[in-house]
N, C-alpha and C positions, 0 to 999 in steps of 0.2 A: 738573593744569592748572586745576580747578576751585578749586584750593587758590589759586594763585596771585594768579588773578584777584579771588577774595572779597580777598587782603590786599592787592592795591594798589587795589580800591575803599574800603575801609578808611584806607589809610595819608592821603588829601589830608584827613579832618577830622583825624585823631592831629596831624598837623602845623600846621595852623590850632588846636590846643586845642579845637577842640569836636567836641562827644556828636553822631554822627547820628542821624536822628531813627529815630522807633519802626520805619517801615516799612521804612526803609533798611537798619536794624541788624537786624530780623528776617530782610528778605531774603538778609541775609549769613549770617547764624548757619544758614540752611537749606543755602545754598551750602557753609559750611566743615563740616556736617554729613554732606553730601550725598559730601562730597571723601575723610572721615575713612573713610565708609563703603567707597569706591571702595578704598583705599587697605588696608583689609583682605582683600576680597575679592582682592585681584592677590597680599598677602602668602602668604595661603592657599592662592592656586594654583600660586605659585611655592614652596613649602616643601613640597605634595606632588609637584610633576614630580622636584624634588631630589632627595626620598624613593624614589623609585619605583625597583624593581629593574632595570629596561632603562637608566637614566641612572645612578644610582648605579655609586660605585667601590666600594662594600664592601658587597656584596648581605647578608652578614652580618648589617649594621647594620639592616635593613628590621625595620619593625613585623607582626606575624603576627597572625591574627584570634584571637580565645580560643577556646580547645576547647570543646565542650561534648559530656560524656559521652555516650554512646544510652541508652535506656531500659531499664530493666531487666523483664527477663519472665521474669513470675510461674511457678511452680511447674506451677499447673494447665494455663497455656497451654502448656510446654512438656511437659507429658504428653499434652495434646492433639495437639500438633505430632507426636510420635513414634508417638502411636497410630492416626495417621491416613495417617502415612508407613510404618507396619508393616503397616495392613490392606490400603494399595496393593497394596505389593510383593506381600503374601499372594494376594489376589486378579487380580492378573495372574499367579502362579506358578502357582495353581492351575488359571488360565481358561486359559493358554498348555498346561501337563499334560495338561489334560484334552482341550483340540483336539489336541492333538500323538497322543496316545495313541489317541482316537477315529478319525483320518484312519489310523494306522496297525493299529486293526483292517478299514479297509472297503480295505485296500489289503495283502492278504498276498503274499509273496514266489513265485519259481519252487519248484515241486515236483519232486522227482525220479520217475521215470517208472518205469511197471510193471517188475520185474525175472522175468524168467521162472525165474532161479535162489532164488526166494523160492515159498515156500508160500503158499498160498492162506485166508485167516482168512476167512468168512462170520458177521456179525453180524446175527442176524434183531431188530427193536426200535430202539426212540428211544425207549426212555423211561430211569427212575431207573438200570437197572443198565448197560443199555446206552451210554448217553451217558456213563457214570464212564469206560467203560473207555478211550471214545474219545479222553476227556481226558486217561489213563493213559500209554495203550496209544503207544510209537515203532513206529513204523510203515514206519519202516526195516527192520524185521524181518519184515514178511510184506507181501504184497498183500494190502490191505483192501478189503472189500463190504459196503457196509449194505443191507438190505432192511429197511424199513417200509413198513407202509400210508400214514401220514404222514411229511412230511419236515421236521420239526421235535421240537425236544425240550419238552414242557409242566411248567413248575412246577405239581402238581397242589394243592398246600398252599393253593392262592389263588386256586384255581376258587371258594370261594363272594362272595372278593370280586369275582371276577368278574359270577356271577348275580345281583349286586344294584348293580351300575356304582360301586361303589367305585373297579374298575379296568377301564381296558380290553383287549379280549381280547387286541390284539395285544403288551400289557406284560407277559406270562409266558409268550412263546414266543420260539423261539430256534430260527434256521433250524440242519439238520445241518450243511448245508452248510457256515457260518461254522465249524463244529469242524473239521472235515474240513479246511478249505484250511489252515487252520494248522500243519498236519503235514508232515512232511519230507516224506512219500511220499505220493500223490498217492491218494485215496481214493475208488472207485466206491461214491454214491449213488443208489440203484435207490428210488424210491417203487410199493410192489406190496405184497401180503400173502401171505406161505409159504401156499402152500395145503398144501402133502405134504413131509416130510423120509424120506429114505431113509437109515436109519445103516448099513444096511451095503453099500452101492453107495456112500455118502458123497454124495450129489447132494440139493439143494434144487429144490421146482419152486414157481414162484412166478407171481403174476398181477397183472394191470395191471386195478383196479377201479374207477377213475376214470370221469368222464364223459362223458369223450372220449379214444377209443382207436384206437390206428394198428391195422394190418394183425397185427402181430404184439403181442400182449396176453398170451402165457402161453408162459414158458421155465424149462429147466432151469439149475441151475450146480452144478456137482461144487466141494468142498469139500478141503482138509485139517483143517482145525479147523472146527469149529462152534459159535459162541456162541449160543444157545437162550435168548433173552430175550422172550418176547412180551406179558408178562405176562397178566393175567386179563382177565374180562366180569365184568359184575354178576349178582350172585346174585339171584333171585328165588324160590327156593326151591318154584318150579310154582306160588306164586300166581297164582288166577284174578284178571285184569284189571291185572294190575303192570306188563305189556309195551303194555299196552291207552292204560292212559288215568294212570298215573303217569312220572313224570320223572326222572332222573338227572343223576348228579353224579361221573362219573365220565372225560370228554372237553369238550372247549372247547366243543361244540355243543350239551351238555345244558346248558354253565352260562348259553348263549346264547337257546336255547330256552325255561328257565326265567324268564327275565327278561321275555322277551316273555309269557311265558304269567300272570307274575306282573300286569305291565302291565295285560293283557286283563281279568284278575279285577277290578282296581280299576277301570278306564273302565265296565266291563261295571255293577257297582255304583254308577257317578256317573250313569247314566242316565235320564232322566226317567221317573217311572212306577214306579220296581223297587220294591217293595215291601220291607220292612224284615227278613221271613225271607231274602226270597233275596240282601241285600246281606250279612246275616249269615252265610251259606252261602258266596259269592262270596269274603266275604275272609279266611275261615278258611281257613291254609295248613297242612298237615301234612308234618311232618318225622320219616320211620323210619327209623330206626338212630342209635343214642346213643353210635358213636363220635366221633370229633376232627372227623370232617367236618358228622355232623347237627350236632352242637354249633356249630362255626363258622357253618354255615349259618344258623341260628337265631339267634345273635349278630348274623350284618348284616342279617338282615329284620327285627330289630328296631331298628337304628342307623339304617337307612333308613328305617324308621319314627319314629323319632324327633325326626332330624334335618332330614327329606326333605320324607316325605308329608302332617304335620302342618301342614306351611305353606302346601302345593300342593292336599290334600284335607282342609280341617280338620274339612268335615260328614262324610267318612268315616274319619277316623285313628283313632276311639276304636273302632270297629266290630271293625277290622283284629287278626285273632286266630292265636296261631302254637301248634305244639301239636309237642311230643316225643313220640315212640312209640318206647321201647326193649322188648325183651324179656326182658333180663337185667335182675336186680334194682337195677340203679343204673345212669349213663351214663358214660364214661370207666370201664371196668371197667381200661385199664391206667395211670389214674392212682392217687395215693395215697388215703384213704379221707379225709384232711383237703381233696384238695383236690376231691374227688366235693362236700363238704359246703357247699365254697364254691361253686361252680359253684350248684346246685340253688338255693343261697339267693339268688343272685345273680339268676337267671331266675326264681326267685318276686316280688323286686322289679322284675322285668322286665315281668311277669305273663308270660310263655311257662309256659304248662303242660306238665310234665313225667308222662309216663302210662307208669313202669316194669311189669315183668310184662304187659306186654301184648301183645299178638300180634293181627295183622296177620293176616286170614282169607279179603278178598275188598278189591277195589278196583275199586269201581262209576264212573259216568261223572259222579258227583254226591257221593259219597258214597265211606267207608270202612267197612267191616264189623271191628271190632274184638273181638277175647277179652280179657275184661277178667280181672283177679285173681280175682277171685270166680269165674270160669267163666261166668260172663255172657255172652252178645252182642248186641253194641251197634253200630248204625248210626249214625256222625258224619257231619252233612253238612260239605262243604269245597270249596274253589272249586278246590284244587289238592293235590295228593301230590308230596310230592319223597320218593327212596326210594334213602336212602346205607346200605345193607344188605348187606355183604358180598361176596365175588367168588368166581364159580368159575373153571372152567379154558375155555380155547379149543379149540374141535372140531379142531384141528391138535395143543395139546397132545394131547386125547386121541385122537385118530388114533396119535401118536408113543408112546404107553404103551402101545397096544394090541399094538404091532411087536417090544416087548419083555417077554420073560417075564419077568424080573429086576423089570419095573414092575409093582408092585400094590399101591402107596396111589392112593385114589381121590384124597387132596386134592390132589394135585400130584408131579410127579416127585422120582423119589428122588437123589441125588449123593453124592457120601462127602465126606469131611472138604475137600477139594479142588477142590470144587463139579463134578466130572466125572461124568456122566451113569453112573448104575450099569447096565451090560449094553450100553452102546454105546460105541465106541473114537472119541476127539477129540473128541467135544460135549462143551462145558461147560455148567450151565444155572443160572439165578439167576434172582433177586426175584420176583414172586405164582405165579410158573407152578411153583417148586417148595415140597414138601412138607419142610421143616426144623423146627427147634424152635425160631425165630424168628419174630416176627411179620410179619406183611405190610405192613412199610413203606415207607416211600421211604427210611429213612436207614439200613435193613438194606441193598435192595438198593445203594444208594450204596457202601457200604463192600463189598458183595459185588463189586463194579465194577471197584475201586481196587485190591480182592486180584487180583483177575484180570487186570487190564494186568501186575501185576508177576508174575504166573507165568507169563503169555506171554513178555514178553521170556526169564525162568528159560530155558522150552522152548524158547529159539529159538536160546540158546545152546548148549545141550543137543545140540539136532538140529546144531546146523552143527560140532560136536566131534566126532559121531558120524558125517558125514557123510565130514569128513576121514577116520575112523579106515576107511570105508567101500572110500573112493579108495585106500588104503593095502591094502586086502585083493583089492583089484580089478589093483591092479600087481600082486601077488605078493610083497611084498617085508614080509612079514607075521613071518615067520623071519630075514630077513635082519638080521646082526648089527649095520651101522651105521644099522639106522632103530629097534633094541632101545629104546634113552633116549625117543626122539620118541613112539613107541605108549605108551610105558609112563606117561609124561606123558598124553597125552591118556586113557588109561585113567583114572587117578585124575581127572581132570577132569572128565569123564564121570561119575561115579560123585559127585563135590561136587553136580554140577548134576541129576545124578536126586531128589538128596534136597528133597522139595517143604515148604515151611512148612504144615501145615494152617490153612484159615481160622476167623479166632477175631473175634467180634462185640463191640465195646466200643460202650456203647449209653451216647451223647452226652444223654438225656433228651428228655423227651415236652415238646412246648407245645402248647397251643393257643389262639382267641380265643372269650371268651363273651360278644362286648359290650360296651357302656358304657363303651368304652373299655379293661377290663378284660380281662387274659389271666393265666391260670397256668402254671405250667413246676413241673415233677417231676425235677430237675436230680441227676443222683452227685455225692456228694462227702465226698471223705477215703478212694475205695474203697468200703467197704462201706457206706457213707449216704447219704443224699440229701439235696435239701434240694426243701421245697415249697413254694412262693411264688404268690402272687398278687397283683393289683391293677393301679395304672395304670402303677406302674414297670413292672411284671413288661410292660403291654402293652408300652411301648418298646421294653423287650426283644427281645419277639417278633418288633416291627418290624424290630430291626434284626440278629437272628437271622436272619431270610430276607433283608432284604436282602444280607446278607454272603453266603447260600448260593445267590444266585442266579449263572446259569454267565457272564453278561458285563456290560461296562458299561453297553452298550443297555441291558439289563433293567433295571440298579439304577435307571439314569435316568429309564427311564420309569415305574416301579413308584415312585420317592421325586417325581418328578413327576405321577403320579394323587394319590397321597394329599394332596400341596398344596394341586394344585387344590381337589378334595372338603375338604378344611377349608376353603377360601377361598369354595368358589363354591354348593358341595353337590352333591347327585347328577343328574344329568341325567332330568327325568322324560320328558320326550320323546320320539318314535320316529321312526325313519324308514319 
């Protein structure tokens, strides 16, 4: 339209022969500008409606946008992508495991119910031998009884991380109970202490020593088997003042006791006024006996010292002095003689003084009276005594050896190859309370535990073959020709199941820690060799040696949970 008009304003000069003038011809050329522009923009919009796949006859024929490839990813990002899509998965596998697993130990199943056609098993103990067997022992096979004083089972390997808050007390205890409901057959635990066993009435009498006691405190229970597990007390060997005013390390209460008392030494020492002998006296701690326990012990009173009280007491951390008192001529007499060497050098860079041949004569309220090599005697002052020295037997053992003639070793009861009491019928007995050619450990009586679940079940096959062959002689039908096959069968059967394996000891090696991170292990190997290692691997080791040996996932968890924290946070100096 605009076209138009600019050319018939145009056309009246073309036909008169003359030029319009500037402004007119300007005006126009803006006009047929203005038109030409018009005139593309309409071309434009009418050649894409044309185009366009909703109008268009041959969708075919449509224009497409150009591709452009995606980007390419790199190498690393795609190991990144995958490794961070595998530690998901991993860590929800394992966090879903681990709640699946946990909710299904605080939740165990129906038990089956006393059967009166079952024999009567009595376990006296919760410790090392007795808790194997529970772990063993089907229990389908008899009605079970535990009697302990306590009713829980204690990892005793990690009482001294105990007495120095490495861990807490309740991370290596372990109710019986949790054993107990796990089992088929439904398992009476009694918390009491045997006071008297009768072996030939077969009857235990036992007592309620707790704090608080009903009406009835002390009863008897007649038996068929009797597992004789009580283990030992600590030796004192009639030391004047060891019962007085020194410590042990031998129940969760002494490694309790100690901690507090170790505490009291050092505040007692931060006091204003104390003069510099009696801070000297206060923090000198002495440790007798140079087995695996004083040594560990003396390993974390120095680690706490180290790591601990140097930052919380630094005017008192260099005072703080620990002291070994063995009597035989080195410590670890049943490690190798290489790794006695390391140990000793280890605790000279420690400074923990080591004081072999020497003997323990008197323990004063301030002080230890010591025999020196020389034959000397020497008064050490000390704020404190811890005294891992041995065990003898329990006044119920020896009550129980007294009732048999057949018993007379003083160190402990005698058994035969089959751990059955020599001179009384159905007790079996194990770990410190018997006299063997074994030592008195926790991983003797362990494997003492584990023989004895499987020879109960043996027996129990045994008694119910013979019980049948019993019912058969009680009919009368003992001569009769058509039960000849069936007797004759359970005869030979009877006779498989008499024959018992005797127990045989494979001794897995010694560990223990000496500190600084450092632990040694006295490992078999090949049979006849061993192998003897030390240092920080070895300590790993040992960490994760107990952990595997501890009896549930509570434990691991809260035991691999103390030692986090303590690297993370350190020891709690604190009290309540």
């Amino acid at each position: 339209m605009q076209l138009s008009r600019a050319r018939s304003a145009v056309r009246p000069f073309l036909q008169a022969g003359l030029r319009p003038s500037g402004i007119a011809f300007a005006r126009v050329q803006s006009e047929l500008a203005l038109s030409r522009a018009a005139g593309r923009r309409f071309q434009s919009t009418s050649e894409s409606t044309t185009s366009s796949p909703a109008s268009s006859p041959n969708p075919s024929a449509s224009t497409e946008p150009p591709r452009t490839s995606p980007p390419k990813i790199s190498r690393w990002k795609r190991f990144l992508q995958g490794l961070g899509t595998a530690t998901l998965v991993t860590v929800l596998g394992v966090g879903g495991g681990f709640y699946y697993y946990s909710k299904h130990e605080l939740n165990p199943g129906p038990q089956l119910d006393f059967d009166p056609e079952k024999k009567t098993l009595v376990i006296l103990g919760s410790g090392w031998g007795a808790t194997s067997i529970l772990k063993g022992l089907d229990t389908e096979d008899y009605n079970v009884v535990v009697i302990s004083p306590r009713n829980y089972f204690l990892f005793t390997p990690l009482l001294p991380s105990v007495a120095t808050g490495t861990l807490s007390p309740r991370s290596i205890l372990q109710s019986t109970r949790y054993i107990t409901r796990h089992k088929k057959r439904k398992v009476t635990v009694i918390e009491a202490e045997a006071t008297d066993v009768d072996p030939a009435n077969k009857i235990v009498t036992f007592s309620d020593n707790s704090g608080v006691q009903g009406q009835v405190w002390s009863t008897t229970l007649p038996y068929d088997y009797l597992v004789y597990a009580v283990g030992a007390e600590t030796q004192t060997f009639n030391i004047p003042g060891v019962r007085e005013y020194a410590g042990f390390m031998k129940e969760l209460h002494d490694a309790e006791k100690m901690q507090d008392k170790f505490m009291d030494c050092i505040e007692s020492a931060a006091f204003p006024g104390q003069s510099s002998e009696e801070q000297d006296r206060l923090l000198h701690i002495v440790v007798v006996g140079g087995g695996p326990t004083g040594v560990e012990l003396s390993g974390e009173l120095h680690d706490f010292l180290e790591e601990d009280l140097k930052h919380w007491y630094p005017e008192l951390a260099d005072k703080i002095k620990i002291t070994l008192v063995e009597a035989l001529p080195s410590v670890l007499p049943s490690f190798s003689r290489q790794l006695i060497e390391y140990t000793e050098s280890t605790f000279k860079e420690a400074k923990i003084d080591i004081l072999t041949k020497t003997m323990v004569k008197e323990i004063k309220e301030k002080s230890v009276v010591l025999a020196m090599p020389d034959k000397s005697i020497k008064e050490v002052p000390c704020g404190m005594v811890v005294w891992a020295a041995g065990n003898t037997l329990r006044k119920v053992t020896k009550d129980l050896i007294a009732k048999l003639p057949e018993q007379d070793n003083r160190r402990g009861l005698i058994v035969d190859d089959h751990l059955r009491l020599k001179g009384a019928d159905g007790i079996f007995a194990l770990g410190d309370c018997t006299a063997t050619q074994y030592a008195p450990t926790a991983q003797v009586a362990a494997q003492q535990g584990n023989y004895l679940a499987r020879i109960l079940q043996h027996i129990a096959k045994r008694d119910h073959i013979q019980k049948q062959l019993d019912v058969l002689a009680a009919e009368g039908v003992v001569d009769a020709p058509e039960k000849k096959g069936e007797i004759e069968s359970l005869a030979k059967q009877l006779a498989k199941w008499e024959k018992l394996r005797p127990f045989h000891y494979s001794h897995q090696g010694s560990l223990a820690y000496i500190g600084s991170e450092k632990a040694i292990a006295d490992l078999p190997f090949f049979g006849s060799g061993n192998l003897a290692t030390g240092g920080m691997i070895t300590y790993y080791f040992w960490r994760s040696a107990y952990l595997s040996t501890l009896f549930s996932l509570r434990n691991r968890t809260l035991v691999a949970t103390d030692w986090m924290k303590v690297k993370m946070f350190g020891r709690d100096v604190a009290r309540d």
